[in-house]
N, C-alpha and C positions, 0 to 999 in steps of 0.2 A: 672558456666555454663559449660558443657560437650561440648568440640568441637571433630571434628572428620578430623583427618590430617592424615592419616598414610594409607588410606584405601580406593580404589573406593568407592563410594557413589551408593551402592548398595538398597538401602532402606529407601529412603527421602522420610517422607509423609508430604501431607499438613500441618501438625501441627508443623514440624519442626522449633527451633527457627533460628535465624541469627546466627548459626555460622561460621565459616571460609570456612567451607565444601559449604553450602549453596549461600555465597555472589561467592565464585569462580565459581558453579554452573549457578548464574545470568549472571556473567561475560560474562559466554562463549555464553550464550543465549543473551546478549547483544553483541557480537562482532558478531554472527551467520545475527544481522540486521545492524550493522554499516556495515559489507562488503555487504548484498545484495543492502543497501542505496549506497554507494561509486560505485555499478559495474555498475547502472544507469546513475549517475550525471558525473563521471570523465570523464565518454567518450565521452561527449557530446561537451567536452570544444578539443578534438583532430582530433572532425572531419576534421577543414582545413587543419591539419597537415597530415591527413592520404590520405586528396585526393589528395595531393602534391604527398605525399612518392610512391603512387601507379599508379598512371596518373590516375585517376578517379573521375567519375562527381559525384556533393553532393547529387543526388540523389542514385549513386552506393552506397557510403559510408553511408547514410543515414540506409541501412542495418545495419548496426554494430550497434549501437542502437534498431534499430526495430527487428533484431533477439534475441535479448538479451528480448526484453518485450514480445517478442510473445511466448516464453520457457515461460517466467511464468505464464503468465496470461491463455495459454492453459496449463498448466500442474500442478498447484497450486492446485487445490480441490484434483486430482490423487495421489498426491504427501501427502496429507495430511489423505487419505485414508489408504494408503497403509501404512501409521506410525503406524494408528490403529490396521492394520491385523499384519505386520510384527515385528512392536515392533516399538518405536519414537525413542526411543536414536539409535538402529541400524542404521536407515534410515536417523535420522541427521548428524549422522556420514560420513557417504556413500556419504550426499548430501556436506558436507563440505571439502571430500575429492575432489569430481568432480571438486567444484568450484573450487578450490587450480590446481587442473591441470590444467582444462580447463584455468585459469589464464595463465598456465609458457605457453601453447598450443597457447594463443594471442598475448606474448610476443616473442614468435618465429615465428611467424606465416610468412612464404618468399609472398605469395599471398593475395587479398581481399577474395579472396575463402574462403581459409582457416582460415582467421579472423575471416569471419561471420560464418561458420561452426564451431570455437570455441567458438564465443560467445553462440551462442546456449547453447553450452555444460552447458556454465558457467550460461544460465539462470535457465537450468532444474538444476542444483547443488543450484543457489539461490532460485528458486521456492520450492524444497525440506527447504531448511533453514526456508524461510519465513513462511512456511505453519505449521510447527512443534515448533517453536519456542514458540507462543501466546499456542499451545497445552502443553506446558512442564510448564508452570506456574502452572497449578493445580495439578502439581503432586509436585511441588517442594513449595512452599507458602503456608500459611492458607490463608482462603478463604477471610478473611476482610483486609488484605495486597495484593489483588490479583489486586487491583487499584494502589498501589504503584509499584508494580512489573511491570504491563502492561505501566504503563508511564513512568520508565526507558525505556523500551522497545522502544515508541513515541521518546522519546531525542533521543537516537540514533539512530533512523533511518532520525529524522531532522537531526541532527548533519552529519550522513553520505549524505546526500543532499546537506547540505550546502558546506562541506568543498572537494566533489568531484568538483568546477569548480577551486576554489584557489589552492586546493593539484595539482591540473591536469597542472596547466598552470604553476607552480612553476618546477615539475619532468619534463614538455616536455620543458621549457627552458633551463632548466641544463641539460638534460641528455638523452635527444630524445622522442618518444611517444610510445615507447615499455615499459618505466618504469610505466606507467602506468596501467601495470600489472603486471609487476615485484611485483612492491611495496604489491600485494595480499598475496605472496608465506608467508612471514614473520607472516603476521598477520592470516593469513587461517591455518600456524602451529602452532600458539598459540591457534588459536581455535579449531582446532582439538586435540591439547593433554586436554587443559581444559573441553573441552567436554564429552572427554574420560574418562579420568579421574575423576569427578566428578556431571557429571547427572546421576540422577539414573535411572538404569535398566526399561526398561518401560516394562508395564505389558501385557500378551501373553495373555489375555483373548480369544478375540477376534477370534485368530488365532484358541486357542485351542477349542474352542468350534465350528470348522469346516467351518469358515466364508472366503467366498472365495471371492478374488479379479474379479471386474467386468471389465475386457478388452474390450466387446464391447460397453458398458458406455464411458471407459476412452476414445478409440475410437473419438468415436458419441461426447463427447463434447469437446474433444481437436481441430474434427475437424471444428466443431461450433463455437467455439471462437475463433479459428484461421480468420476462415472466417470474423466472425463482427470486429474483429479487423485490418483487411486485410480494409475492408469495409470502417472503418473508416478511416483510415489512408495511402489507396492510391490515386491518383489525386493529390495531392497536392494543395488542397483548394476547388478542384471541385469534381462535387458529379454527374458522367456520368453514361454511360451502368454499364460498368464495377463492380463500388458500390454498384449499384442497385442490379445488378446479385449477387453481395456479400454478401449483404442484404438479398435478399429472401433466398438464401443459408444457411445463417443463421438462417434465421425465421423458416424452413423448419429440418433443424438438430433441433432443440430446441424441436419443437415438436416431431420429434423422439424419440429423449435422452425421453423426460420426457413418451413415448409409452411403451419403453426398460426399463427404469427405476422402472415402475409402474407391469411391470411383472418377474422382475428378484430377484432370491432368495436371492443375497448379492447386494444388487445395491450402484453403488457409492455414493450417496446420495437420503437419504430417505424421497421422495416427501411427506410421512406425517410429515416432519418437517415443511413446509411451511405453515402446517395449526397451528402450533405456532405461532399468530399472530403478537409478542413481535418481533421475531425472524425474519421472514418478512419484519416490520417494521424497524429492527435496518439494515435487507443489504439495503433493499432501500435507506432510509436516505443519509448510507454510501456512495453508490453509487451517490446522489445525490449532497452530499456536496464535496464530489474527483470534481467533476464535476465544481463546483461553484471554486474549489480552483485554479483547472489548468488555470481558465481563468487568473490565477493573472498571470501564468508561461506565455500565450499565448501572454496577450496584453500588459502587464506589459514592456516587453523591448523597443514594437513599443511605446507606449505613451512617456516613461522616453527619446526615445531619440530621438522621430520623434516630440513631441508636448510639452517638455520640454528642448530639445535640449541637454542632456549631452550625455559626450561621453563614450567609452565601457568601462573604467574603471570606470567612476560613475555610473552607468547601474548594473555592476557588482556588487557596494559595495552596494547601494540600494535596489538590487534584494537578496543578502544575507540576510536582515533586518527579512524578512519572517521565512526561518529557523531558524537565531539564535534565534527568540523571539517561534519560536515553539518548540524547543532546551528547552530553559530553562523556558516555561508551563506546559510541557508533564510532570515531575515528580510532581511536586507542584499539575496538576489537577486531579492524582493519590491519591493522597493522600487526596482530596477534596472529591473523589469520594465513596474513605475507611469511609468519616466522614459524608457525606451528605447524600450520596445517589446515585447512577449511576442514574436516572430520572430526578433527579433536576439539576446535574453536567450538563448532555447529554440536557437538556432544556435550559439551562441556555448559554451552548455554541452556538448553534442555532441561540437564540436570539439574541446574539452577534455578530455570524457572518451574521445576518441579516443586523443589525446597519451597520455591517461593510462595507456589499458589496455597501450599498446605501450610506458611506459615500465616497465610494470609484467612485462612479457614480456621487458627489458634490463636495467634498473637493480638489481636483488636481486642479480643472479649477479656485478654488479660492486661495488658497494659495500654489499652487504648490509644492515644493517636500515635504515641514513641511508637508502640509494638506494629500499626499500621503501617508509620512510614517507614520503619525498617523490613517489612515485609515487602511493600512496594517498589522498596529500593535495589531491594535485591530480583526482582521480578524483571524489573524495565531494563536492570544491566543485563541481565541474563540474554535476554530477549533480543535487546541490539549485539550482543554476543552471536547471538543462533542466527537471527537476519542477515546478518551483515557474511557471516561465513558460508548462509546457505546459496544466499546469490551471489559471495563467489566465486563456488567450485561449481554453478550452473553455469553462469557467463565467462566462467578461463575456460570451458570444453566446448563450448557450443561452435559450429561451424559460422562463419562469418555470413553467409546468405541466408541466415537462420538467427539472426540476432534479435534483429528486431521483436518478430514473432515469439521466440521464447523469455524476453524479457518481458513482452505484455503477458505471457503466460502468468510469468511471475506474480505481475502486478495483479494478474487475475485473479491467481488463488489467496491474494493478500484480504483483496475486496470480498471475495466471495465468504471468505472467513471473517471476515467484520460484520458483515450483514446478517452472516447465519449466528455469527453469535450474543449480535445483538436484542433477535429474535430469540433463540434456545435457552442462551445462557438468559433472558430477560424472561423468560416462561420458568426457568428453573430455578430462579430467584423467588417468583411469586409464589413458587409450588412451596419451597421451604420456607417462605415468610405466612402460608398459608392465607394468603389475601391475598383480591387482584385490586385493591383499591391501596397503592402503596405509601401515597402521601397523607393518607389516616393508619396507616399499621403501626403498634406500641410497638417501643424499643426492643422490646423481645423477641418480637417475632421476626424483627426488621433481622438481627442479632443470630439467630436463625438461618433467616434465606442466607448471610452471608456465609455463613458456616457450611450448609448444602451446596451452593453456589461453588465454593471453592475448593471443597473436595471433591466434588465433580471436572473442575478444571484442573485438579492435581489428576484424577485417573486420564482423562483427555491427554496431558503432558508425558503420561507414561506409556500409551497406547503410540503418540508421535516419536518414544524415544525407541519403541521396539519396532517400528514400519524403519525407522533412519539406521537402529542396528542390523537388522537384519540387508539392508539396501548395502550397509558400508562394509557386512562379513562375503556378501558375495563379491562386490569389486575388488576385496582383499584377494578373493580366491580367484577371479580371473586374471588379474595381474599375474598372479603367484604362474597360476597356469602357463600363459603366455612367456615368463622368464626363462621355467623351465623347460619349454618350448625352444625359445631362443637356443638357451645354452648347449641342450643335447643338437640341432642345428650347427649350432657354431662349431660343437665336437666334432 
């Protein structure tokens, strides 16, 4: 077998085998999502430490996080656009070098100012990452390997979830909570020589054929999603003027963008994609099951330690349970996907984490933490099951001048469903624990919201499996159409 070692990796097509060229090629597209998974999770575990270091309330510091998701979430479809005009490997480059500064920029950072104006930095560097990465698979994998490839992809970005609250609290007790970005520079130069060095050159179609980037799009929905994400995630529990005003703000850009969108000669995303019904179907879903998962992240620590009573190290090692078993599904449900089918993969997780959420709405109040972490368990496989199949029967159809763009899609509806359901599902929690003060509510009532909580995320899960059946009964019948199309033709 021909390998190729001596030479950028100028000219990998999909049909390329595994060679050494290749697997380093994944690598770096696999460390491109372990750092934007770790720039999420580590810094969550240093917020008390940082409101100490600065004299600042946890709502000040709570910024440093929330700047970091709002770079992506508003700049992620932008970001994935612009791979297509400008070239992807150029612009993953660019985004991996940002992130790599915008790191050593947190790490020195003398004010909270300047924290959170770094992290920024560092989310539009991970936004660039995340949005091109799912986009370079089809240029680098054959197409019936493109499920094996997309759930390496899933592992690491669980893996980087999991291992940012343990890596975080290990570097900030040894060594302060600056190292917590130190620790990126190392690994962000590994990925940018690997990157460099062997993804191939992506192709200037797009460019060359006079396609020009949409600024008042990017605009228009940066400041849209800024806004709904603003919306959901300020008050702290409650949902005032303020949300509201953020909310219609929202509703009100959306419908702009798609005004602007529908009259502009290169528009950021091409509203005749949404009449792909498959395609539709598969952000929805996405969006809806992010949705159902963050309730685990929401209510998951109030129940394990207000209505089970352990304390923050057992919280801790329990609440990991989730990634690592989503860790080590993500590749296995890739390669199910290669051999089954992305339909039945993507059905079949669903239904699972239907099972799951209603076992997770029964089992706690009966067998306690077993009955949890076997409810949990079955949830997080389910889930890298339905992920991993849904993006990819999006990215094996999607047109190659279109990649980038529909993989920020992806990313988008991932985000937009964590946000909202950290919000919804963290209102729906308080509504069934019947208290908004959650870290004084008796175990009962805790005991409760979890129960409402999760058969609300079981009907959520059933509502995504009837929008995904009904999307995969029509492509059944279009097919069918088209064959017999074909064949009375062929007669």
């Amino acid at each position: 077998m021909k390998t190729i070692v001596a030479a950028p990796v100028d000219s990998l097509s999909p049909n390329t085998e595994a060679t050494p060229a290749l697997r380093w090629a994944l690598a770096s597209l696999a460390l491109c999502v372990l750092l934007s998974a770790l720039g999420t999770s580590i810094a969550n575990v240093a917020l008390p430490n940082l409101a100490t270091a600065f004299h600042a309330s946890f709502q000040a510091v709570q910024w440093i996080v929330l700047a970091y998701l709002l770079a992506i979430t508003t700049l992620i479809v932008s970001a994935g656009r612009l791979g297509d005009i400008v070239g992807r490997r150029r612009l993953l480059i660019a985004g991996i070098f940002l992130f790599t500064t915008a790191s050593l920029l947190c790490a020195i950072a003398p004010t909270l100012g300047l924290l959170i104006a770094a992290r920024a930095l560092q989310g539009l560097g991970a936004a660039t990452m995340m949005a091109l990465t799912m986009a370079f698979v089809g240029e680098t994998v054959a197409k019936e390997k493109t499920g094996s490839a997309i759930g390496l992809l899933g592992a690491m970005s669980a893996i980087g979830t999991a291992l940012g609250p343990s890596l975080g609290g290990i570097l900030i007790a040894g060594f302060g909570w600056r190292t917590i970005f130190f620790i990126n520079l190392p690994l962000g130069a590994l990925t940018l020589f690997l990157a460099h060095r062997y993804l191939p050159v992506g192709q200037r179609k797009a460019r060359s054929e006079g396609a020009g980037f949409d600024t008042i799009g990017t605009l228009l929905l940066a400041l849209t999603l800024a806004a709904y994400a603003l919306a959901m995630t300020s008050g702290h529990g409650s949902f005032g003027p303020l949300n509201m005003a953020l909310l219609l703000a929202a509703c009100f850009g959306l419908g702009l963008f798609v005004l602007v969108e529908t009259r502009s000669a290169s528009p950021l995303i091409r509203m005749a994609m949404f009449r792909q019904r498959e395609l539709s179907a598969s952000l929805t879903t996405s969006a809806l099951v992010s949705t159902v998962m963050m309730a685990t992240l929401v209510v998951g620590p109030f129940y394990l330690s207000r209505s089970l009573g352990l304390d923050a190290a057992r919280v801790g090692l329990v609440l990991s349970v989730g990634p690592l078993v989503a860790a080590l599904t993500a590749v296995p449900a890739g390669r199910l996907a290669d051999w089954l089918g992305t339909q039945r993969v993507a059905a079949g997780g669903l239904i699972g984490m239907g099972v799951g959420a209603f076992a997770l709405a029964v089992l706690p109040s009966r067998f306690g933490i077993p009955g949890y972490i076997a409810a949990i368990v079955l949830m997080t496989a389910s889930y890298a099951l339905f992920q991993t199949a849904n993006n990819t029967a999006v990215m094996s159809d999607v047109g190659a001048d279109q990649r980038g763009a529909v993989s920020g899609m992806l990313n988008l509806s991932r985000n937009l469903g964590l946000i909202t359901g950290a919000s919804v599902m963290g209102a729906v929690f308080a509504f069934g624990s019947a208290t908004s003060e959650m870290t004084k509510a008796p175990p009962e009532a805790v005991a409760s919201g979890m129960r409402i909580t999760f058969a609300v995320a079981a009907a959520l899960i059933v509502v995504a499996l009837a929008i995904a059946a009904g999307a995969y009964r029509r492509a059944f019948r279009s097919r069918e159409l088209a064959r017999q199309a074909a064949n009375h033709f062929g007669d």
